[in-house]
N, CA, C and O atoms as a printed pandas DataFrame, in Angstrom:
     atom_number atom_name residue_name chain_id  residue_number  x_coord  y_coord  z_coord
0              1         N          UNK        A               1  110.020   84.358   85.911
1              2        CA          UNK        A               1  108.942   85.294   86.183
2              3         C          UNK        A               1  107.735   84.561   86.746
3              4         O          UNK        A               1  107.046   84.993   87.670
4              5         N          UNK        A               2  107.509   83.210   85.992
5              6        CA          UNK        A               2  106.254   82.795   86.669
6              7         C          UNK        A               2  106.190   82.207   87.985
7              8         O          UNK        A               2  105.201   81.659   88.471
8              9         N          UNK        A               3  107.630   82.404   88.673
9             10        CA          UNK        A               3  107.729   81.511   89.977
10            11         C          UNK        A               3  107.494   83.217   91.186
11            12         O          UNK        A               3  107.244   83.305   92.388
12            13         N          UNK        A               4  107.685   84.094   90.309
13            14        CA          UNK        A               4  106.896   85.600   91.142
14            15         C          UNK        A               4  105.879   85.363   91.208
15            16         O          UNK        A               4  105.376   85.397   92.331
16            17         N          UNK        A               5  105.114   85.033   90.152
17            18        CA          UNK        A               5  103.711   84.853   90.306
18            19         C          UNK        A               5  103.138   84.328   91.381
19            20         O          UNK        A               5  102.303   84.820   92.140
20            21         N          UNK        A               6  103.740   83.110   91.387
21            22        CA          UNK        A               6  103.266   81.897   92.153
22            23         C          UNK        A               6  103.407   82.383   93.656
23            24         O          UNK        A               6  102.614   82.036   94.531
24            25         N          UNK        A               7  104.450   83.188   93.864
25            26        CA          UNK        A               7  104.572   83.604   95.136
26            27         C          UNK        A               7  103.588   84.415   95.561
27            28         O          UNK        A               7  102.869   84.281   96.551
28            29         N          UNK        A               8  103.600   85.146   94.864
29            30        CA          UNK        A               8  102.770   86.937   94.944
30            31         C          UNK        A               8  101.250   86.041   95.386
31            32         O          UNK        A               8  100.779   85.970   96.521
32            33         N          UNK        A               9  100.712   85.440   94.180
33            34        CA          UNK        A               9   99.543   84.899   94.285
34            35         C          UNK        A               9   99.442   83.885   95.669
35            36         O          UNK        A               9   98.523   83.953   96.485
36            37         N          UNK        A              10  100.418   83.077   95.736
37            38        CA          UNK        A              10  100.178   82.286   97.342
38            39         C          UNK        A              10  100.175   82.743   98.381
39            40         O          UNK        A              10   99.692   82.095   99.310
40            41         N          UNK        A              11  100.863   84.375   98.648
41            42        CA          UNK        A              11  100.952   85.462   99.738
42            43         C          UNK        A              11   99.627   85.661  100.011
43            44         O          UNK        A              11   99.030   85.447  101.065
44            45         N          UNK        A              12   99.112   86.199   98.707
45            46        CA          UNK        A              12   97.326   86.660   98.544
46            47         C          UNK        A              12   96.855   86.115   99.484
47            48         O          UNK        A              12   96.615   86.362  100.666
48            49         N          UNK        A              13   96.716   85.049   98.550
49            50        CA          UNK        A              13   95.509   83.637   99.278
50            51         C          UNK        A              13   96.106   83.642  100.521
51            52         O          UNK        A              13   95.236   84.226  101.167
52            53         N          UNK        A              14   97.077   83.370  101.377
53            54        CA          UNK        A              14   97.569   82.740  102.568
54            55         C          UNK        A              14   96.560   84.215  103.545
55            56         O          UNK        A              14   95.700   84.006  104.400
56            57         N          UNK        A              15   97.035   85.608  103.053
57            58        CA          UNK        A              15   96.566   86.399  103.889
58            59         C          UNK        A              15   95.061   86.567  103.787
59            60         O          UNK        A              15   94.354   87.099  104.642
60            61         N          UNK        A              16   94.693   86.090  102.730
61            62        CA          UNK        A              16   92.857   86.320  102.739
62            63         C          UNK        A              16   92.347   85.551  103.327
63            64         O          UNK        A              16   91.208   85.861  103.675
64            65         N          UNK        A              17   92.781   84.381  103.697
65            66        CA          UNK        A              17   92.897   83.062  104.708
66            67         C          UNK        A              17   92.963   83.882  106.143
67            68         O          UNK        A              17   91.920   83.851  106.795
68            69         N          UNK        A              18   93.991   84.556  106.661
69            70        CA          UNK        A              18   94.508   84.754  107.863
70            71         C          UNK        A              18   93.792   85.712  108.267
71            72         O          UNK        A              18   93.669   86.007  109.456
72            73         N          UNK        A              19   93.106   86.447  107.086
73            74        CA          UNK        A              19   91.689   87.795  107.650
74            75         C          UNK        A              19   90.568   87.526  107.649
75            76         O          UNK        A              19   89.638   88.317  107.804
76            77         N          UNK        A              20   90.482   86.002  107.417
77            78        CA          UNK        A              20   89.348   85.489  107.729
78            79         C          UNK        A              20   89.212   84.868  109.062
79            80         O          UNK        A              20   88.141   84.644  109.626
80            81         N          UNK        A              21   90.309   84.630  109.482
81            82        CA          UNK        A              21   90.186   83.601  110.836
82            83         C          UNK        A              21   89.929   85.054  112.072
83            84         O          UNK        A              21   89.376   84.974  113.169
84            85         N          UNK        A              22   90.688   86.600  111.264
85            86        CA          UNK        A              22   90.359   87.208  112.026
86            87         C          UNK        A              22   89.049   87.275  112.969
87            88         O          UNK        A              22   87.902   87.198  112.529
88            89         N          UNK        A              23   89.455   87.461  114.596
89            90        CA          UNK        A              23   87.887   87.872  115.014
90            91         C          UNK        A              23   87.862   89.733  115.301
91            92         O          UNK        A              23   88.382   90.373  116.215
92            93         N          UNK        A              24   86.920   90.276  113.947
93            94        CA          UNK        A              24   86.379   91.349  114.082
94            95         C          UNK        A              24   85.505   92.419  115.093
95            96         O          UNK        A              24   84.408   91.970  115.426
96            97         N          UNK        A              25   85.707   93.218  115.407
97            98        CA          UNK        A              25   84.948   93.580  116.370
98            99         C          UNK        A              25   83.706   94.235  115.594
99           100         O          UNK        A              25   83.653   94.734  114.470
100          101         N          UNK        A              26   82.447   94.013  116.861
101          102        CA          UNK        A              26   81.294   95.153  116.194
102          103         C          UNK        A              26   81.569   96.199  116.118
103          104         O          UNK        A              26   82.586   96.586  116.695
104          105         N          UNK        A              27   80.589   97.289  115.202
105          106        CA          UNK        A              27   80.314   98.476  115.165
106          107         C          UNK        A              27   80.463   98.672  116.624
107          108         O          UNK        A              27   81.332   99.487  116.932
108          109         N          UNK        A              28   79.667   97.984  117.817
109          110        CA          UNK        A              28   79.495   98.862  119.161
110          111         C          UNK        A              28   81.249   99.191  120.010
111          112         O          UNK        A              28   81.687  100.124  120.684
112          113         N          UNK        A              29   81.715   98.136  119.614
113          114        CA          UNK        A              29   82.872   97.833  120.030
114          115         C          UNK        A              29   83.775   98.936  119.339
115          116         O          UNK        A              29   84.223   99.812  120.079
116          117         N          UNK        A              30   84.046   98.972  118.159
117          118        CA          UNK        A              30   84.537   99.880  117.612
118          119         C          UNK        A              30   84.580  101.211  117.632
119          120         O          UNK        A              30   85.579  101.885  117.376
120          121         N          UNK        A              31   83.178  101.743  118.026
121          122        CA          UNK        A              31   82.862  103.080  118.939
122          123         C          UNK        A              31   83.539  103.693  119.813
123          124         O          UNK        A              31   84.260  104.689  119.868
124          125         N          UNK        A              32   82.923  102.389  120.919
125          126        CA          UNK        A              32   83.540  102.179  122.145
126          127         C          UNK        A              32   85.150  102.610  122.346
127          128         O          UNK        A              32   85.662  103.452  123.083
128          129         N          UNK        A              33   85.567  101.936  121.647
129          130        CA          UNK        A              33   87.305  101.718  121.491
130          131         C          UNK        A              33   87.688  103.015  120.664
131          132         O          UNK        A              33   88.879  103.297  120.801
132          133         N          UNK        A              34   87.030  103.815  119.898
133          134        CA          UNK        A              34   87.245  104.979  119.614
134          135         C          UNK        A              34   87.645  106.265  120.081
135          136         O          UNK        A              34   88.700  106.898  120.033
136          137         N          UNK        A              35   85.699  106.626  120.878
137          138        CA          UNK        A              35   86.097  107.352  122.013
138          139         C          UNK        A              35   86.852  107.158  123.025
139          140         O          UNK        A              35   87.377  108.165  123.499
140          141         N          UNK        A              36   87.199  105.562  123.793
141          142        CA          UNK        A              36   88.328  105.988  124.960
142          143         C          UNK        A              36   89.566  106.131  124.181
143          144         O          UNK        A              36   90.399  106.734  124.859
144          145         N          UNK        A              37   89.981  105.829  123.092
145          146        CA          UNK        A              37   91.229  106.639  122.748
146          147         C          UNK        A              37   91.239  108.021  122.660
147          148         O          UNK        A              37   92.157  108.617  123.224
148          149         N          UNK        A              38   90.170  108.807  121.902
149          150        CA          UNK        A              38   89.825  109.870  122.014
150          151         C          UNK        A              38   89.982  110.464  123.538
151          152         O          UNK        A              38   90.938  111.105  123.975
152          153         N          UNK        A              39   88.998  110.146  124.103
153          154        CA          UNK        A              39   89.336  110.415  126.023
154          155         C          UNK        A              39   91.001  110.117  126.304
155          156         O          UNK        A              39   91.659  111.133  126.530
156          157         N          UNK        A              40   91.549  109.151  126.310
157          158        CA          UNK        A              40   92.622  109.418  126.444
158          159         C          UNK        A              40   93.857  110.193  125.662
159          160         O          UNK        A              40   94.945  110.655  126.005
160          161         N          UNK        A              41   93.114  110.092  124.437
161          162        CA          UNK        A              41   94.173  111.303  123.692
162          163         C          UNK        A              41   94.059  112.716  124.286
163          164         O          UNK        A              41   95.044  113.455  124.278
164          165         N          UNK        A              42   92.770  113.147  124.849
165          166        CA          UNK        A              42   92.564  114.390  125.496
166          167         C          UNK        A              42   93.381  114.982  126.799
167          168         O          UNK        A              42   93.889  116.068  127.074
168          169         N          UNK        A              43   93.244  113.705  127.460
169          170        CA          UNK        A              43   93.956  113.539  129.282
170          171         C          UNK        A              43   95.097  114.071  128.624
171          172         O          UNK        A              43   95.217  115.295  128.663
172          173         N          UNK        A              44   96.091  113.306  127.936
173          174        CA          UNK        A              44   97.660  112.598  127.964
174          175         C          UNK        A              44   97.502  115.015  127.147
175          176         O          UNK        A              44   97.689  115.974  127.895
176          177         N          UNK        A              45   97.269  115.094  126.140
177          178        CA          UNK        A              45   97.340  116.069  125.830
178          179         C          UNK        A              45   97.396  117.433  126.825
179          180         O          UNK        A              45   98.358  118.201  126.812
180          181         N          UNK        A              46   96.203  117.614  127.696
181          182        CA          UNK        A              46   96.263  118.452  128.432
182          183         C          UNK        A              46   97.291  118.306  129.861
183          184         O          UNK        A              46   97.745  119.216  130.554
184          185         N          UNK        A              47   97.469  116.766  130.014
185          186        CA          UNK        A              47   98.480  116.895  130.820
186          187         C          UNK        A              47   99.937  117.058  130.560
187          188         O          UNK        A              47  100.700  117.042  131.525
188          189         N          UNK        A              48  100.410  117.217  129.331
189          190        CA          UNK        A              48  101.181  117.563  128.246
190          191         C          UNK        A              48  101.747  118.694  128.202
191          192         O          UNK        A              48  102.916  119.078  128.240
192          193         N          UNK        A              49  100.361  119.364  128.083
193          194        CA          UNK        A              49  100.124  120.962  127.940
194          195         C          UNK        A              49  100.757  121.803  129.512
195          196         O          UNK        A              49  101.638  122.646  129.676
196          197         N          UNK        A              50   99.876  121.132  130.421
197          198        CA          UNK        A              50  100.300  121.931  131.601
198          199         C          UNK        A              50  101.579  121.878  132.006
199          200         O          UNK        A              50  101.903  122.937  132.544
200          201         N          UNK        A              51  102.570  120.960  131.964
201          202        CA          UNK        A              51  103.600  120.254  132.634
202          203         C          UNK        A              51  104.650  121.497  131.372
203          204         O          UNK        A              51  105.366  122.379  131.846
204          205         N          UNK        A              52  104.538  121.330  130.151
205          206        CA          UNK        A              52  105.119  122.405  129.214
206          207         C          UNK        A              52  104.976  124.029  130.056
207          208         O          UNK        A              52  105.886  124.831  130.262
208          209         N          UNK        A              53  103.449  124.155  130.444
209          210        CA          UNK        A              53  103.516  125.458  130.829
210          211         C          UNK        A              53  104.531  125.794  131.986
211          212         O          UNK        A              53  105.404  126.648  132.141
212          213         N          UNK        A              54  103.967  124.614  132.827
213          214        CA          UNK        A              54  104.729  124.835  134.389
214          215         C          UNK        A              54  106.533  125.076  134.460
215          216         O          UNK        A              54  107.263  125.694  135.235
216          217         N          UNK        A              55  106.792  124.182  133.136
217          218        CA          UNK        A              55  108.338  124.390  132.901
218          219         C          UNK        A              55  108.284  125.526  132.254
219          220         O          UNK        A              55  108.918  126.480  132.705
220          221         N          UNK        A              56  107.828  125.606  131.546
221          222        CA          UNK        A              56  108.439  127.262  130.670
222          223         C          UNK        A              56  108.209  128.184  131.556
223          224         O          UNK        A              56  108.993  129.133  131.573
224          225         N          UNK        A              57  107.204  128.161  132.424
225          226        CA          UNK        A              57  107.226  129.319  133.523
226          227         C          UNK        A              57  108.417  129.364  134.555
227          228         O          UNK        A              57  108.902  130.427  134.944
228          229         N          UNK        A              58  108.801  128.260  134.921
229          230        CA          UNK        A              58  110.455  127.638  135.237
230          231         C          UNK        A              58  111.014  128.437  134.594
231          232         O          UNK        A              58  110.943  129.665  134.629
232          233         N          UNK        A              59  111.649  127.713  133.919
233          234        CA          UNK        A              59  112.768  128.482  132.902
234          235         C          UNK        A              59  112.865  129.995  132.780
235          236         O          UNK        A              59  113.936  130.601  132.752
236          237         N          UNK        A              60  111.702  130.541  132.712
237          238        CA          UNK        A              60  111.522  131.944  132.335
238          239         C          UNK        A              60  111.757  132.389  133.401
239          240         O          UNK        A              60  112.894  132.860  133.365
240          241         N          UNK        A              61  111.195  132.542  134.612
241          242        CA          UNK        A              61  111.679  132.996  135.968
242          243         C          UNK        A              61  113.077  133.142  136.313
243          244         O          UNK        A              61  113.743  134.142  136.583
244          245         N          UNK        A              62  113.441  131.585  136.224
245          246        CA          UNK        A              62  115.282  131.137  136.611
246          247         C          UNK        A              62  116.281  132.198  135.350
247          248         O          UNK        A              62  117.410  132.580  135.658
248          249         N          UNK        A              63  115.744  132.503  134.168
249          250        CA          UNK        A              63  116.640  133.307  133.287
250          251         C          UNK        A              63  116.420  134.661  133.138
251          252         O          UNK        A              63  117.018  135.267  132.249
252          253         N          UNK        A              64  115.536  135.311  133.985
253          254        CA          UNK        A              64  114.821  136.589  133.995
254          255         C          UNK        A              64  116.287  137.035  135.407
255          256         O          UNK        A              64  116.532  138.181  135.032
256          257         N          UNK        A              65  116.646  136.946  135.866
257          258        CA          UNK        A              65  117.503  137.460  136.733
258          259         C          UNK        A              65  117.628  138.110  137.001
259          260         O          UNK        A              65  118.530  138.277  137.821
């Protein structure tokens, strides 16, 4: 059991180590990088949206016979 320990506990430390070397971004940065996902979650969505419509209006036409 105490050689779990030893592991568990050296994982810890190794990763509190490895989030330290992290380089963090600022608050401004983080914003930043927010909204253009946001902006691009919007694009990719509405172009999503239309391309669904344009086919189902497809489909519906071609099976309306």
């Amino acid at each position: 059991m105490g050689v779990w320990i030893d592991k568990i506990r050296t994982f810890i430390f190794d990763t509190v180590e490895e989030m330290r070397k992290c380089n963090w971004p600022t608050r401004d940065q983080l914003f930043e990088s927010t909204i253009l996902v946001i902006v691009a979650l919007v694009i990719a969505t509405a172009y999503l949206a239309a391309v669904d419509q344009v086919l189902f209006r497809i489909i519906r036409y071609l099976t309306t016979f």
